[in-house]
C-alpha positions as a Markdown table, in Angstrom:
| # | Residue | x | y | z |
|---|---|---|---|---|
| 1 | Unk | 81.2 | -46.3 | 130.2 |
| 2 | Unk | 83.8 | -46.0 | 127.4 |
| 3 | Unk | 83.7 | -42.7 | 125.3 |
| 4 | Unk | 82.7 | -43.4 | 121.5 |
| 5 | Unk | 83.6 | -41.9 | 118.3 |
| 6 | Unk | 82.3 | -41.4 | 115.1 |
| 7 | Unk | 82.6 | -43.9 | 112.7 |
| 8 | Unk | 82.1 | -43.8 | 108.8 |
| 9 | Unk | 79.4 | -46.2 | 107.4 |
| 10 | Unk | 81.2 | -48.8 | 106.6 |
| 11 | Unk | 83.1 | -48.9 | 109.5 |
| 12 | Unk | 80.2 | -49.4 | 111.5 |
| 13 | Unk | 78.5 | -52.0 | 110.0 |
| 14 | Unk | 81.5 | -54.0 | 109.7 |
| 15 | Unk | 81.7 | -53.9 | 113.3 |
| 16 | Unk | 78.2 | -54.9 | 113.8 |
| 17 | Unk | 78.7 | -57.6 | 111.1 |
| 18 | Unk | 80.7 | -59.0 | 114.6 |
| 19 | Unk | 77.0 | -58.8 | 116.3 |
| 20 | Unk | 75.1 | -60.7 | 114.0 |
| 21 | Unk | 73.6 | -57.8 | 112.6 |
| 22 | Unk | 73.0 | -57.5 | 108.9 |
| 23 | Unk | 72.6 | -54.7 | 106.2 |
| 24 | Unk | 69.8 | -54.5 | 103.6 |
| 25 | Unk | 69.3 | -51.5 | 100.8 |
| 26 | Unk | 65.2 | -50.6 | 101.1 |
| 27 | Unk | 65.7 | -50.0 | 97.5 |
| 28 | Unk | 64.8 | -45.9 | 97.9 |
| 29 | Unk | 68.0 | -43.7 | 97.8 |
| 30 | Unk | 70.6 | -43.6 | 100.5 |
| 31 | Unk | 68.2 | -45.7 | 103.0 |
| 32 | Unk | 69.2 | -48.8 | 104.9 |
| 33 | Unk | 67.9 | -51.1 | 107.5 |
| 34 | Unk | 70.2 | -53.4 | 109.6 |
| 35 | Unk | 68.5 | -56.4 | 111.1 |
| 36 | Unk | 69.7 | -58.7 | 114.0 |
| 37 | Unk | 67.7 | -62.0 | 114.7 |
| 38 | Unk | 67.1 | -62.8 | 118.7 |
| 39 | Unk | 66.8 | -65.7 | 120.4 |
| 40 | Unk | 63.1 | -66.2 | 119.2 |
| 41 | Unk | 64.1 | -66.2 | 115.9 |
| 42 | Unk | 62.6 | -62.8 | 115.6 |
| 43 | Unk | 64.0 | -59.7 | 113.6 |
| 44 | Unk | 65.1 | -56.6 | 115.1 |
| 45 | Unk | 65.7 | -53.9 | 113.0 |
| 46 | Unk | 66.6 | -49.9 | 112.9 |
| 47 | Unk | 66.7 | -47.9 | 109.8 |
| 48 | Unk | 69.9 | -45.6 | 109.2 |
| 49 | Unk | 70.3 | -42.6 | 106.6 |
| 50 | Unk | 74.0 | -42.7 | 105.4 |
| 51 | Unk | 74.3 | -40.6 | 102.6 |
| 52 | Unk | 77.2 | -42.5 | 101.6 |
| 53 | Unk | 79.5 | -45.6 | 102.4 |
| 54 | Unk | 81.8 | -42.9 | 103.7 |
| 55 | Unk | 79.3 | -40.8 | 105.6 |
| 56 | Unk | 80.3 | -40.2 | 109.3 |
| 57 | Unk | 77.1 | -41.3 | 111.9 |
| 58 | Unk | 77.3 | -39.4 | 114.9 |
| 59 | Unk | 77.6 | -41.2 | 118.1 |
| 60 | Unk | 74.3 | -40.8 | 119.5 |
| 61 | Unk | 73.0 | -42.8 | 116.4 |
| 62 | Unk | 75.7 | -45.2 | 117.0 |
| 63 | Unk | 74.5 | -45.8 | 120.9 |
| 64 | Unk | 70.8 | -45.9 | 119.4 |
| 65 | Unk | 72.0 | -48.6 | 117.3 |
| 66 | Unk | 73.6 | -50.6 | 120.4 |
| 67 | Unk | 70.9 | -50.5 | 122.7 |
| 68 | Unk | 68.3 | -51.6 | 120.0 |
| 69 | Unk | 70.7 | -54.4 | 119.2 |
| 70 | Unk | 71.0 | -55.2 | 122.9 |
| 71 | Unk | 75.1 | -54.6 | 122.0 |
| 72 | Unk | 77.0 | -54.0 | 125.1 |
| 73 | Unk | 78.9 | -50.5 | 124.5 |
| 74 | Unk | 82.1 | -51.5 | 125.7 |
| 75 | Unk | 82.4 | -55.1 | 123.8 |
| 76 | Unk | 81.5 | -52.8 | 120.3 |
| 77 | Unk | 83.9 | -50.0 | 121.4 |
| 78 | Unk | 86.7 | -52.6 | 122.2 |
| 79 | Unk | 86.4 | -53.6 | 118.4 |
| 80 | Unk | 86.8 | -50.3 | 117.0 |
């Protein structure tokens, strides 16, 4: 399995921009949901906390992320 890193913010949703997945402001502070639709046409989603564009999320967010996503780990690490 390849060995991640953190990534700022907007690093990380760039990448995931790659996956189909999509950022949305809640509206409330620093919180954001991204959002991936699957085959269905249903919408996946995780909430994230960055306190910033240029907060650093942790890798074990990042993997959380992937596996909601259904991302495989190496194709998103390759990007980086």
């Amino acid at each position: 399995m390849p060995e991640g890193h953190p990534l700022k913010y907007r690093e990380l949703v760039e990448v995931l921009n790659a996956f189909g997945v999509v950022e949305s402001r809640t509206g409330r502070g620093s919180r954001r949901m991204l959002y991936k639709a699957d085959v269905e046409g249903l919408k996946q989603s995780y909430p994230i906390h960055p306190h910033s564009e240029h907060a650093e999320i942790h890798t074990h967010i990042i993997r959380a992320v992937l596996r909601r996503f259904k991302i495989p780990e190496e194709s998103f690490w390759n990007r980086c």
